[in-house]
PAZAPA-4460 file (N, C-alpha, C; in steps of 0.05 Angstrom, whole numbers, plus 32768, in hexadecimal, padded with zeros to 4 digits):
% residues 73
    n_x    n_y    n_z   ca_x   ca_y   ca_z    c_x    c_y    c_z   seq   type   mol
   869E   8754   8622   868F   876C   862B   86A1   877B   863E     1      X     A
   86A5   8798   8645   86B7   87A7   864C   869E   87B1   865B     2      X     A
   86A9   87AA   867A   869D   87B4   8692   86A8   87CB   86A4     3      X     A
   8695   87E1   8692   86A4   87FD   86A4   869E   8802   86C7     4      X     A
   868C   87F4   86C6   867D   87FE   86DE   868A   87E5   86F1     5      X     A
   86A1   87D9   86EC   86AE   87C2   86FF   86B7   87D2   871F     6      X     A
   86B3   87BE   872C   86CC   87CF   874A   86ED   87CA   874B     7      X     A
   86EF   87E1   874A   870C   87DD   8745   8714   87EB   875E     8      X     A
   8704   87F2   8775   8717   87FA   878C   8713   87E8   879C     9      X     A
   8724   87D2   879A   872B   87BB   87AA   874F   87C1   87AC    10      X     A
   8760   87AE   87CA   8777   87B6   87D0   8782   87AF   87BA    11      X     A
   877C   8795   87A5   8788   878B   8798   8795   87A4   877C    12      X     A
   8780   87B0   877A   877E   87BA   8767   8794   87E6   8773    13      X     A
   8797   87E4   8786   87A8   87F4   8797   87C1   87F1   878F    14      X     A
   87D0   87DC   878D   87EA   87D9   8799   87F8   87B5   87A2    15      X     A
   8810   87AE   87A9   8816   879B   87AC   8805   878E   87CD    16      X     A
   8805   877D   87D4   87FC   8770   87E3   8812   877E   8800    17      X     A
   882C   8788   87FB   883A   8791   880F   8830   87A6   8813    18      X     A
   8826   87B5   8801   881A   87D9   8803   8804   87CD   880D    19      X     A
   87F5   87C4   880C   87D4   87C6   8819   87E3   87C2   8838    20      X     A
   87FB   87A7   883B   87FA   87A5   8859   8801   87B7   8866    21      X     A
   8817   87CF   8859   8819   87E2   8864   8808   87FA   886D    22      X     A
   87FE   87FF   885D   87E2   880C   8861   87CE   8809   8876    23      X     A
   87CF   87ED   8878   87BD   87E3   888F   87CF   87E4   88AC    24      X     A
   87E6   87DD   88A5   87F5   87EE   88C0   87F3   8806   88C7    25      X     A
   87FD   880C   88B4   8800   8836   88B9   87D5   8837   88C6    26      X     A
   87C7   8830   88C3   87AC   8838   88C8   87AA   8825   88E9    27      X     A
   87B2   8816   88F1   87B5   8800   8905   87CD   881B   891E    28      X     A
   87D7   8826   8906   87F0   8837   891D   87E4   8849   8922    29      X     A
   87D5   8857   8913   87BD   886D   8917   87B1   8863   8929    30      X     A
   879F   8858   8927   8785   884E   893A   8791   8852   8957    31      X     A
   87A3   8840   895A   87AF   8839   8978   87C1   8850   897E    32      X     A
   87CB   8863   896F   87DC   8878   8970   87FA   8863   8966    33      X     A
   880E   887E   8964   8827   8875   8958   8842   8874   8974    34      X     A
   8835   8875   8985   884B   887B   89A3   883B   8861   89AF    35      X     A
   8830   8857   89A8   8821   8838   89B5   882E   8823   89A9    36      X     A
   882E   8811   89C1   883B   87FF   89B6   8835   87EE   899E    37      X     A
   8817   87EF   89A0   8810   87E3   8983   881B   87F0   8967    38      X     A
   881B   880E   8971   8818   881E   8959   8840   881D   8957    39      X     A
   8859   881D   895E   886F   8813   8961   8874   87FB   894F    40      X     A
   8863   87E8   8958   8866   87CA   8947   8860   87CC   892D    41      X     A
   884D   87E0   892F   883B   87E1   890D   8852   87F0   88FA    42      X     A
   885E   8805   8909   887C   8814   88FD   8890   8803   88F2    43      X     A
   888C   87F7   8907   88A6   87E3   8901   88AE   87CC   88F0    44      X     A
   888E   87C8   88E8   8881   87AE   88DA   888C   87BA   88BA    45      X     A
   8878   87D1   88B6   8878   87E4   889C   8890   87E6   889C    46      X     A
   88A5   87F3   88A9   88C0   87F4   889E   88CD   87E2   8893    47      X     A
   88C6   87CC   88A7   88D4   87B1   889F   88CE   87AF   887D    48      X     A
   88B8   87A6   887C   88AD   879E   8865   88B6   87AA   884E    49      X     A
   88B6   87C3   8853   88BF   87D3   8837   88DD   87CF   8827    50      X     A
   88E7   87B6   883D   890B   87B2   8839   8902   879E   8818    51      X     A
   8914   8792   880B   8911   877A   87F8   8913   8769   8808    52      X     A
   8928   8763   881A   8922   874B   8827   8924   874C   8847    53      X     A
   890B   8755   884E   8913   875D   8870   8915   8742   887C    54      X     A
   892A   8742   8896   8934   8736   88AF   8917   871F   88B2    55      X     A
   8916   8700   88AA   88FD   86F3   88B1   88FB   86EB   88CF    56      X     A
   8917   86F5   88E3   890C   86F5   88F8   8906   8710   890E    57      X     A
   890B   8723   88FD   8901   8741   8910   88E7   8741   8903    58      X     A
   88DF   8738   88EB   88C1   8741   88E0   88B5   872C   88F4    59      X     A
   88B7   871A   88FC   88AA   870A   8905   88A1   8709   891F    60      X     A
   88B3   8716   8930   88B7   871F   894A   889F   8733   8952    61      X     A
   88AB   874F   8939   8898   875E   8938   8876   875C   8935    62      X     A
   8874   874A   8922   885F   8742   8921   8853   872E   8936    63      X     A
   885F   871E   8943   8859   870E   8957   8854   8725   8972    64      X     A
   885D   8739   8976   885A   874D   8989   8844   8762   8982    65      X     A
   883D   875C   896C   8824   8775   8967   8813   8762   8960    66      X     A
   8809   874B   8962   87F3   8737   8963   87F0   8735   8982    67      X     A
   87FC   872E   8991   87FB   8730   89AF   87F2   8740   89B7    68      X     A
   8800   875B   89B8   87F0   8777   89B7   87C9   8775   89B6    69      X     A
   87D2   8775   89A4   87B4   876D   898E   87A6   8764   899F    70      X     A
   87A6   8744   89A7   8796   8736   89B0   8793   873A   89CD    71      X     A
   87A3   8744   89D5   879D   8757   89F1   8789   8762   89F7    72      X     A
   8782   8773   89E0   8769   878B   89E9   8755   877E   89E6    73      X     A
***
C-alpha cells in the first residue's frame, strides 16, 4: 500500500546527519547571537565539519568549549 499522506518532514529525510548538525548550529548561533561566545563556537564547529576530514582534536576542543558555555547558563 503506497502511503501518500506519510511524514516526510523529519531531519532524516532533509539531508545528511552533518547538515541537520549544522543547521542546528547556525540556529544555536542565532539564538545566542554570532559575536557570543557561544555563537563563535557554533561557527567554528559548522566550519569544521563541512571539511572531509576535520582536525579530531580542534572539533573536539570546540565542542568541549561550547558545551561548557552551554551548561553555564
Amino acid at each position: 500500500m503506497d502511503r501518500t499522506d506519510s511524514k516526510t518532514d523529519t531531519p532524516a529525510a532533509h539531508g545528511s546527519s552533518r547538515d541537520v548538525l549544522r543547521a542546528n548550529l547556525i540556529a544555536t548561533r542565532v539564538k545566542h547571537g554570532a559575536k557570543s561566545a557561544v555563537g563563535c563556537h557554533c561557527s567554528n564547529i559548522a566550519e569544521l565539519i563541512k571539511l572531509p576530514n576535520p582536525p579530531a582534536d580542534l572539533l573536539k576542543r570546540q565542542m568541549d568549549g561550547l558545551q561548557r558555555l552551554l551548561a553555564a547558563q
